[in-house]
FIFIZA-451595 format. One line per 4 residues: number of its first residue (from 1); for each residue x, y, z of C-alpha. Coordinates in steps of 0.25 Angstrom, whole numbers, plus 5000, padded with zeros to 4 digits. Example, Ala and Ser with C-alpha at 12.3 -4.5 7.8 and 13.67 -1.06 7.14 Angstrom:
1	5049 4982 5031 ~ 5055 4996 5029 .
This chain:
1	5430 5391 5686 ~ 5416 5391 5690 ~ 5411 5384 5678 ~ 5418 5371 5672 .
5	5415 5369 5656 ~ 5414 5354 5658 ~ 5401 5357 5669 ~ 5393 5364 5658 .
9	5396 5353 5649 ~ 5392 5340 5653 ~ 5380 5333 5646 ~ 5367 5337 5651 .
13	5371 5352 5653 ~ 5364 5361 5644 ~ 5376 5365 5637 ~ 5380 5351 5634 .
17	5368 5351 5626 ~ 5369 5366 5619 ~ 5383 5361 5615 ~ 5375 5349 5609 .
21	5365 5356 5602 ~ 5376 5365 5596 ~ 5386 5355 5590 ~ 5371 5347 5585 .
25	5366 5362 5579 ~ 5379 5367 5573 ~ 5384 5354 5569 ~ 5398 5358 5574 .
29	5407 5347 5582 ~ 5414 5354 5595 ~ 5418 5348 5609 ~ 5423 5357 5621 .
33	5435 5356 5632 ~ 5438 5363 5645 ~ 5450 5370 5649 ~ 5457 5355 5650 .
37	5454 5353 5638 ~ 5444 5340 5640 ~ 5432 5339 5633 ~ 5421 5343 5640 .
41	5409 5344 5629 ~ 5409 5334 5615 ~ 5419 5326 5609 ~ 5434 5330 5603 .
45	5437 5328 5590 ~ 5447 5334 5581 ~ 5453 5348 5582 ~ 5444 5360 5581 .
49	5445 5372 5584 ~ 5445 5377 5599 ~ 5434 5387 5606 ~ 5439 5390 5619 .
53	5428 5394 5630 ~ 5428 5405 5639 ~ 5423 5405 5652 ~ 5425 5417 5663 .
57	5438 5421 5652 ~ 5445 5408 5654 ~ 5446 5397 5644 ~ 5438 5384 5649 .
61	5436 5375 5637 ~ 5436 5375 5621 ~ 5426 5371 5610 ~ 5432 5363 5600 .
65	5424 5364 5587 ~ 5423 5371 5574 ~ 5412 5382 5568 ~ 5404 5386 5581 .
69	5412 5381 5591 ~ 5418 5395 5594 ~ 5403 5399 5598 ~ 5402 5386 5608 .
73	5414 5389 5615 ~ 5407 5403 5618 ~ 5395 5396 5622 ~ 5402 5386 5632 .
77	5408 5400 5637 ~ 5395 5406 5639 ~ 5391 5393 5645 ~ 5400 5395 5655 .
81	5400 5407 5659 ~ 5383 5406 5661 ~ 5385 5392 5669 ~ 5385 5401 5682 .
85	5373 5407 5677 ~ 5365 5393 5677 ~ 5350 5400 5675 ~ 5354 5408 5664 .
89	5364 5400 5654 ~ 5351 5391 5650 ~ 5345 5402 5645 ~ 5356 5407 5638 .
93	5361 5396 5631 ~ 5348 5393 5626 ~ 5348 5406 5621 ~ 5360 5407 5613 .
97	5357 5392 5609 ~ 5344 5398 5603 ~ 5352 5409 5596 ~ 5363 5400 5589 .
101	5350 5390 5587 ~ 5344 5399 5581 ~ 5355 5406 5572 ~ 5356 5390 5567 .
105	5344 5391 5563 ~ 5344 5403 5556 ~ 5357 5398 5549 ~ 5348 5385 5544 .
109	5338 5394 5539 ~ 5347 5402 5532 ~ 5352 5390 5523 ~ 5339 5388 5518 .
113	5337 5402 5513 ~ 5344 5409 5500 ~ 5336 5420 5499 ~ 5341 5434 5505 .
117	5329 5440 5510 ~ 5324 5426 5517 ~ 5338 5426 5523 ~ 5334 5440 5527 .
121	5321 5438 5533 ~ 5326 5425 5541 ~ 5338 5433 5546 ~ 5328 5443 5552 .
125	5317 5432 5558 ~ 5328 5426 5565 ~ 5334 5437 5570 ~ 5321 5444 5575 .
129	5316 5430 5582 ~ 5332 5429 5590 ~ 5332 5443 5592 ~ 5320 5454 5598 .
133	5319 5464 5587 ~ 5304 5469 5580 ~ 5310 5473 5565 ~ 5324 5467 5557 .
137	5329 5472 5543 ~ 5339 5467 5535 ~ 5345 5477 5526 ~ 5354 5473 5515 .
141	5365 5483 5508 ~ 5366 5482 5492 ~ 5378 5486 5490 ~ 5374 5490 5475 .
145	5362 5498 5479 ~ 5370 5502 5493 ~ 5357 5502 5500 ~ 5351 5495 5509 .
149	5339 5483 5506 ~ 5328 5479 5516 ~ 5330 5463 5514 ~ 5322 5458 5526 .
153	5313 5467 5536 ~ 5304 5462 5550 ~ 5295 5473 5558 ~ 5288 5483 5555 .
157	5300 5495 5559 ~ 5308 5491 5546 ~ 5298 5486 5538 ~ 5292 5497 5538 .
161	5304 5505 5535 ~ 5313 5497 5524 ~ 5314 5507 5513 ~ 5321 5519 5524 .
165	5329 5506 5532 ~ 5335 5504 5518 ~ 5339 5519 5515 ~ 5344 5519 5530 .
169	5359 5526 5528 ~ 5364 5520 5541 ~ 5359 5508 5541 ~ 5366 5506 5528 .
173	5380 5510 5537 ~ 5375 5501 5545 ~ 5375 5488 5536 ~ 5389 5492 5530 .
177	5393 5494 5544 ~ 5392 5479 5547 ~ 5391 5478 5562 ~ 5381 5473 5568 .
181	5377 5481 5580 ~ 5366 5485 5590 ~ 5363 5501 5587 ~ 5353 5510 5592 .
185	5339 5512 5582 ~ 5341 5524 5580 ~ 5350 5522 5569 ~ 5337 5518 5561 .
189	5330 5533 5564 ~ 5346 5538 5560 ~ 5343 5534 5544 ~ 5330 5542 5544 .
193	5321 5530 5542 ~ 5308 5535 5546 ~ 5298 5527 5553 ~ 5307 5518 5562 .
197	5301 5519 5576 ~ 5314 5521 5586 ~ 5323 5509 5588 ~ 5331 5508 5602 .
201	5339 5497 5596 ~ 5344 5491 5583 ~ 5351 5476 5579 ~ 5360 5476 5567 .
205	5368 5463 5561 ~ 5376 5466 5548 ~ 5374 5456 5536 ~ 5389 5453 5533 .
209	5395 5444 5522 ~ 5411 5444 5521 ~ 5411 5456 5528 ~ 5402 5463 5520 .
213	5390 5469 5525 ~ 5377 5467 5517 ~ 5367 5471 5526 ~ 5362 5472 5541 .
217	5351 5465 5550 ~ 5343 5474 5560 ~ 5336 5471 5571 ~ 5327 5482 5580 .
221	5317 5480 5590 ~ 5307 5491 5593 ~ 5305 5486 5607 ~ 5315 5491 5616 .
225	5326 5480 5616 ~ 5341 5477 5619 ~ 5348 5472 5610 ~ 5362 5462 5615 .
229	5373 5458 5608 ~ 5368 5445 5607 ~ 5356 5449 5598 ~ 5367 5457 5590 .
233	5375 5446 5588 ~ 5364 5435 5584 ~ 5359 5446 5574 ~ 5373 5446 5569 .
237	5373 5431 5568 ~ 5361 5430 5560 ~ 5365 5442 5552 ~ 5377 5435 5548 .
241	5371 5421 5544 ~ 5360 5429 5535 ~ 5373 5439 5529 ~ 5377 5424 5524 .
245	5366 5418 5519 ~ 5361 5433 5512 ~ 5376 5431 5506 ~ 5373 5418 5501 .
249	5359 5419 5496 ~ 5362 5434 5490 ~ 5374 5425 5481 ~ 5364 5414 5478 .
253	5353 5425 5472 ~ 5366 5430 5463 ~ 5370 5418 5459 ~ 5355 5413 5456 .
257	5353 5426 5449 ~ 5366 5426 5441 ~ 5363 5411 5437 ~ 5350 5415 5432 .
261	5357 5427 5425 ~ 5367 5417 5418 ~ 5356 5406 5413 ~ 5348 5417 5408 .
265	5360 5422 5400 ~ 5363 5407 5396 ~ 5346 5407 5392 ~ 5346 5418 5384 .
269	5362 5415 5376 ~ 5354 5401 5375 ~ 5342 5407 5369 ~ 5350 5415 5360 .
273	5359 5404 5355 ~ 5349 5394 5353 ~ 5341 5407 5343 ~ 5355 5404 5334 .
277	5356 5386 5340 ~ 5341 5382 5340 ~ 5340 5376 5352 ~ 5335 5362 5346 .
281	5348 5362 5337 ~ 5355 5360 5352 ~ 5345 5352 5357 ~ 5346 5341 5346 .
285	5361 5340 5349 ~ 5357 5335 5364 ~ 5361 5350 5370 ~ 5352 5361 5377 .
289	5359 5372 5376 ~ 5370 5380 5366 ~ 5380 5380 5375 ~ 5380 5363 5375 .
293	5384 5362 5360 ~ 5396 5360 5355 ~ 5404 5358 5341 ~ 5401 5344 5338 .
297	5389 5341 5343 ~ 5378 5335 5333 ~ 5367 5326 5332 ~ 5359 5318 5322 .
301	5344 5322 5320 ~ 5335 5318 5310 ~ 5327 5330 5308 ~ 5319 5339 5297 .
305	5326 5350 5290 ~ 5317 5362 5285 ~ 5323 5374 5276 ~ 5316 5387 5273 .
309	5320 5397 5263 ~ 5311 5410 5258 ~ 5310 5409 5244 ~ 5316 5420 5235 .
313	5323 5428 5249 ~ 5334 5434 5240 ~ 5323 5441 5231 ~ 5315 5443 5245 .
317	5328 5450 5252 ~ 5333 5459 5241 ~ 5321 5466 5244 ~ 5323 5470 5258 .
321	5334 5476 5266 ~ 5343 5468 5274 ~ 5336 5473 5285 ~ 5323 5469 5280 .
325	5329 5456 5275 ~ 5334 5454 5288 ~ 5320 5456 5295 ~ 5313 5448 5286 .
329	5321 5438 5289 ~ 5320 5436 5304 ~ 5303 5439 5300 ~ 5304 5426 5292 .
333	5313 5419 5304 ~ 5305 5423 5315 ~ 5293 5417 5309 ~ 5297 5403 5303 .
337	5307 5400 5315 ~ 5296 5399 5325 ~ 5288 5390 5313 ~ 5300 5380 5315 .
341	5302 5379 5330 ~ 5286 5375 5330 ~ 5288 5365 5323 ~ 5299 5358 5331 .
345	5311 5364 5323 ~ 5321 5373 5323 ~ 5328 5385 5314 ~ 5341 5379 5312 .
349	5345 5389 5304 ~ 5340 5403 5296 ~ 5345 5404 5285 ~ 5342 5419 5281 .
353	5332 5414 5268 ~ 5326 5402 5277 ~ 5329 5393 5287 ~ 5334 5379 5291 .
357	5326 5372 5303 ~ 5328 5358 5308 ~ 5316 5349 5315 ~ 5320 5339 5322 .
361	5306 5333 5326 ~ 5296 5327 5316 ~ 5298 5333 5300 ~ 5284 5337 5301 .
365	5286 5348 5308 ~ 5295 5352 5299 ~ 5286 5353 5288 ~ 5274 5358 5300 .
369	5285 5369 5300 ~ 5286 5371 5287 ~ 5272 5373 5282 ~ 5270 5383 5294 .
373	5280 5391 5291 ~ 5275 5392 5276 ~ 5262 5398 5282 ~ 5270 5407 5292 .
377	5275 5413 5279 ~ 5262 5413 5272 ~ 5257 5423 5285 ~ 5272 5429 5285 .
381	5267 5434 5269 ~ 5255 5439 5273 ~ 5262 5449 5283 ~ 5273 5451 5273 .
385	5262 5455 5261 ~ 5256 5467 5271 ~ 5270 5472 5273 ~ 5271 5472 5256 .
389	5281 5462 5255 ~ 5284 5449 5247 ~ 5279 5436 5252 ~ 5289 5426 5253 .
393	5289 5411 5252 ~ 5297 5399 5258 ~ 5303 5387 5255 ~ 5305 5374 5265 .
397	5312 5361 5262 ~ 5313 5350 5276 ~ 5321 5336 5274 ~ 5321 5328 5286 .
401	5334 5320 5288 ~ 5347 5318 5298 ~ 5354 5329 5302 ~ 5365 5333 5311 .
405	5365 5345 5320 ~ 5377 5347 5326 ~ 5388 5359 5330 ~ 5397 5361 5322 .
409	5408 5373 5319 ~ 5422 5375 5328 ~ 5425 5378 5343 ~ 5423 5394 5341 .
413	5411 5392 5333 ~ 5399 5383 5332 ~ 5386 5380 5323 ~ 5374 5372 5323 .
417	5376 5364 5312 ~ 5365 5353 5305 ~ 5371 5345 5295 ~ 5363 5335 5285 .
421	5360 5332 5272 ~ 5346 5333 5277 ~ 5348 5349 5279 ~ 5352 5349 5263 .
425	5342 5341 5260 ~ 5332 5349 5265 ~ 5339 5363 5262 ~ 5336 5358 5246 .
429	5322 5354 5249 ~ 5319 5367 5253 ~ 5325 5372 5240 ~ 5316 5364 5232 .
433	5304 5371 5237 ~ 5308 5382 5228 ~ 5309 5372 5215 ~ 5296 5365 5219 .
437	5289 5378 5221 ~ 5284 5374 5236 ~ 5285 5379 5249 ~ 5290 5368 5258 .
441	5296 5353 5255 ~ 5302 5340 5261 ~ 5307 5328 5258 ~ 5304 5314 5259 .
445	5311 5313 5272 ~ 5302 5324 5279 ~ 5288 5320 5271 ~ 5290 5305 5276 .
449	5292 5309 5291 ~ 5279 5318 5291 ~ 5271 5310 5300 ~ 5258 5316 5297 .
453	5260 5317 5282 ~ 5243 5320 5281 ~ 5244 5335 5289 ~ 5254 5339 5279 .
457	5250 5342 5262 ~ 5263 5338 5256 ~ 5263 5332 5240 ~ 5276 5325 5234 .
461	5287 5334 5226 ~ 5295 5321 5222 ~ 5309 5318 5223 ~ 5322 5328 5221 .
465	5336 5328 5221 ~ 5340 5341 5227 ~ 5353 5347 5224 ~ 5367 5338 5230 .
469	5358 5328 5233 ~ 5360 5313 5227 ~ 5347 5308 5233 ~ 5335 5314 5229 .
473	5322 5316 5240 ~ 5305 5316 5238 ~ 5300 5329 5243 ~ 5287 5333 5247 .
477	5279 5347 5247 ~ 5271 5351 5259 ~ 5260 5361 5254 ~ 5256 5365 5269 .
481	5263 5375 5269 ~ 5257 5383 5257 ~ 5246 5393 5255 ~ 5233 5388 5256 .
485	5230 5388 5241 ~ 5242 5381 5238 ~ 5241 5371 5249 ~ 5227 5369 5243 .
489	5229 5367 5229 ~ 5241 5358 5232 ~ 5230 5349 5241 ~ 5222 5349 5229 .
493	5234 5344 5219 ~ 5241 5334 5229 ~ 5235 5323 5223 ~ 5237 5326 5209 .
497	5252 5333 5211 ~ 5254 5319 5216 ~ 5251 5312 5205 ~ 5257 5323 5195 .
501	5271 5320 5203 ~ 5268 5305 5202 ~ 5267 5305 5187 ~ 5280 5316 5185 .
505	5288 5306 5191 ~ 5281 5293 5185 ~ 5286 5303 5172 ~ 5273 5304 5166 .
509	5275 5319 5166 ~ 5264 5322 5155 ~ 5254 5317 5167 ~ 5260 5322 5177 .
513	5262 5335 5169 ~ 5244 5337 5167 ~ 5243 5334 5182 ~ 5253 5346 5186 .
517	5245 5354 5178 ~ 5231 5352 5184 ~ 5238 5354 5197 ~ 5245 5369 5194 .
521	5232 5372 5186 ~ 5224 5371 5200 ~ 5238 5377 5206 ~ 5245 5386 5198 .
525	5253 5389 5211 ~ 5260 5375 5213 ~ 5273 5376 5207 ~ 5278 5363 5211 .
529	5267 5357 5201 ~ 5271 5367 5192 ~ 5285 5361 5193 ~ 5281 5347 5189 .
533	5272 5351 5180 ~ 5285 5357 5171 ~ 5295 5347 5175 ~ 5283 5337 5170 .
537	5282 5345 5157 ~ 5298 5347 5156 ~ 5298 5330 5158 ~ 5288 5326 5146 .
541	5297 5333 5136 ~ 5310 5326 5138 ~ 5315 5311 5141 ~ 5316 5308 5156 .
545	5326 5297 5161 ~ 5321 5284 5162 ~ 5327 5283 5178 ~ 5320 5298 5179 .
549	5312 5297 5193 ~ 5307 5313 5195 ~ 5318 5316 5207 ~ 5320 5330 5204 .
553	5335 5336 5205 ~ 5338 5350 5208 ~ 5351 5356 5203 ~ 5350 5369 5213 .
557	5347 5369 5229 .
């Protein structure tokens, strides 16, 4: 043996140092022996697996090592057998360290990349710096489309060219072949695809993942050149890494995609279940979406509760069809809905002929609320009167008070639920706008939690005792949301409605009776003077209890 392992080993030769530079850039732990088996190079620990290493076809030593360790053992050999050839194996080694330096790079870059194309266009930089070439393609098969896709192009000769490089019937065999291979140019001309100049020689590396070929890199150089199999093989390399990484970002894209696919399916289920769940009712029980609720849960808000009806609906519907009934339904929805959420509340209910909605902020904008819808339906009158049809009027009551919303029902079916006397209570406030002949009311509770009392025009109705109540409640009128000649004649008899209620339930009816009348001879149109002014006239004629104190009690709801 002309050559000993050991000689080209020891510290200061420059394989020592390759071997160094190796373990450092592959982060891989390895230690060699010779034929006697004694360490010659690092240090031995544990029980790897073996390399041997050839040299002149007899076995002179073995890498120890995992991952990479195979290749070392074939660069000792090589080594070896070059040691004879001291001038060149220099150059050499330098040179296949620049290759494996430079595919370690390439895999760095790789890491930091997820997008296919990028992957592409780094895979073609690379390969056209390591090997001589003047134009690269990398064609991709889409095996749905079966055709062929221009993913990256360098140089003018494919560039120029992509949409007939892609409708190439060979080079399609060629990617489905799989093998990487060093053919003649001609096979270019062979697809008919004009305008590529002649090619002596072509360089080709399949994209392969799991055995499965998704594409091709391609490599040509219009200067006469010959390519080895060494510049096959790196191409190979490279190829394979960017097969990997193209995998990897094409299954990330997917994934992305079909992420964003599912949350704009749970978007648009959310958007549809919170049109039937207001999205404050889930809110207030401390959750942000649907899907978070369940049977049980409930909180205690102190909130307003306004009720709307359309007054005299059964007359109103009888005179349409149901499909007209239906459509004017949703008309009056879709413009008093929007008047609520405006005003911070929400639509906890429709209830065909009106509608429930709680607000949870300040009771004033419940009543802000209530007053613009009155003049949305003044407008809603005025496009209703040039379509010939009736006018329609509305009632609202509020009561603010406790209330639980919660969800209730069983494990197959759920419901939002609010449940308070303050509900009831207000539902029968609303009904008294019918008895009082006024447009919106509210009780005590409400009135005295208005901060700015001043931007309203509300006037005192007195106390009443609404139907299964024990305890009775002082309600008040708010006017605002009347025409303006109501509003205006109302303004003008507030004072005196004031003092006319004062002296009805002070029982000096006959006073109080000669006020009411001046007050509906400057407006015939306010009914609830004309209520007091009967009930005033009924009173004088018979003997009222001594504890009598004016609360009115209603027998119906």
């Amino acid at each position: 043996m002309l050559v000993k392992l050991k000689s080209i080993l020891r510290k200061g030769k420059g394989a020592d140092q390759v071997l160094a530079d190796f373990r450092q850039k592959l982060g891989i732990d390895f230690w060699i022996t010779d034929e006697s088996n004694r360490v010659v190079w690092g240090e031995a620990e544990g029980d790897p697996k073996t390399h041997p290493v050839f040299f002149q076809n007899e076995i002179v030593g073995q890498v120890h090592g995992e991952g990479a360790s195979s290749a070392i053992a074939g660069l000792i050999s090589h080594l070896l057998s070059k040691e004879l050839e001291k001038k060149e194996i220099g150059k050499e080694v330098l040179e296949l360290y620049r290759e494996i330096n430079a595919i370690y790079d390439f895999s760095e870059k790789l890491s930091e990349i997820i997008s296919p194309k990028a992957i592409a266009d780094l895979a073609l930089t690379e390969a056209s710096r390591l090997i001589p070439s003047t134009a690269g393609i990398v064609l991709l098969l889409d095996q749905d489309e079966d055709q062929l896709e221009a993913i990256s192009v360098f140089g003018d000769l494919f560039s120029q060219n992509q949409d007939q490089l892609v409708q190439n019937p060979i080079l399609k065999d060629l990617v489905l072949g799989g093998q990487a291979e060093i053919t003649s140019g001609l096979l270019l001309n062979m697809g008919r695809v004009g305008g590529i100049r002649d090619i002596s020689v072509m360089l080709h590396a399949p994209l392969k993942v799991e055995h499965r070929a998704m594409g091709t890199m391609i490599l040509v150089n219009e200067e006469p050149v010959q390519y080895d199999a060494a510049d096959l093989k790196l191409l190979t390399t490279l190829a394979a890494q960017s097969a990997s990484s193209m995998e990897s970002a094409f299954l990330y894209e997917r994934q992305i995609r079909e992420s964003r696919e599912r949350e704009e399916a749970m978007r648009e289920v959310h958007e549809a279940t919170t049109r039937f769940v207001p999205f404050e009712f889930i809110k207030s029980l401390g959750h942000t979406a649907l899907t978070d609720i369940k049977l049980g849960d409930q909180v205690e808000r102190r909130v307003t509760v306004l009720f709307l009806d359309i007054r005299d609906y059964t007359t109103l519907s009888e005179q349409m069809t149901p499909e007209e009934n239906f459509g004017f339904v949703n008309a009056f929805n879709g413009r008093l809905g929007p008047v609520i959420r405006n005003h911070g509340g929400f639509v906890n209910q429709y209830l065909g002929d009106g509608m429930m909605a709680i607000f949870p902020g300040e009771p004033e904008q419940a009543v802000q609320a209530a007053v613009r819808m009155q003049m949305s339906v003044q407008v809603y009158n005025k496009y209703r009167k040039t379509k010939d049809r009736d006018s329609i009027r509305i009632g609202i009551g509020m009561h603010t008070g406790p209330l639980i919303l919660g969800i209730t029902g069983d494990q197959q079916r759920l419901d939002a639920a609010t449940i308070s006397d303050t509900v009831n209570t207000a539902s029968r406030v609303e009904s008294l706008t019918k008895y009082y002949g006024n447009s919106i009311i509210l009780t005590g509770q409400t009135f005295e939690k208005v901060k700015d009392i001043e931007s309203f025009n509300f006037r005192p109705l007195g106390r009443v005792q609404v139907k299964g109540k024990m305890k009775a409640v002082s309600i008040f009128e708010c006017f605002d949301g009347d025409d303006m000649r109501s509003m205006e004649k109302k303004k003008q008899n507030q004072a005196e409605f004031e003092k006319a209620l004062q002296l009805y339930h002070e029982k000096e009816f006959g006073e109080a009776l000669q006020l009411f009348k001046r007050i509906i001879e400057n407006d015939p149109g306010d009914q609830t003077a004309s209520l007091f002014l009967n009930k005033s006239s009924e009173l004088m004629n018979v003997s009222v209890p001594h504890d009598w104190s004016g609360v009115e009690e209603m027998s119906v709801k």
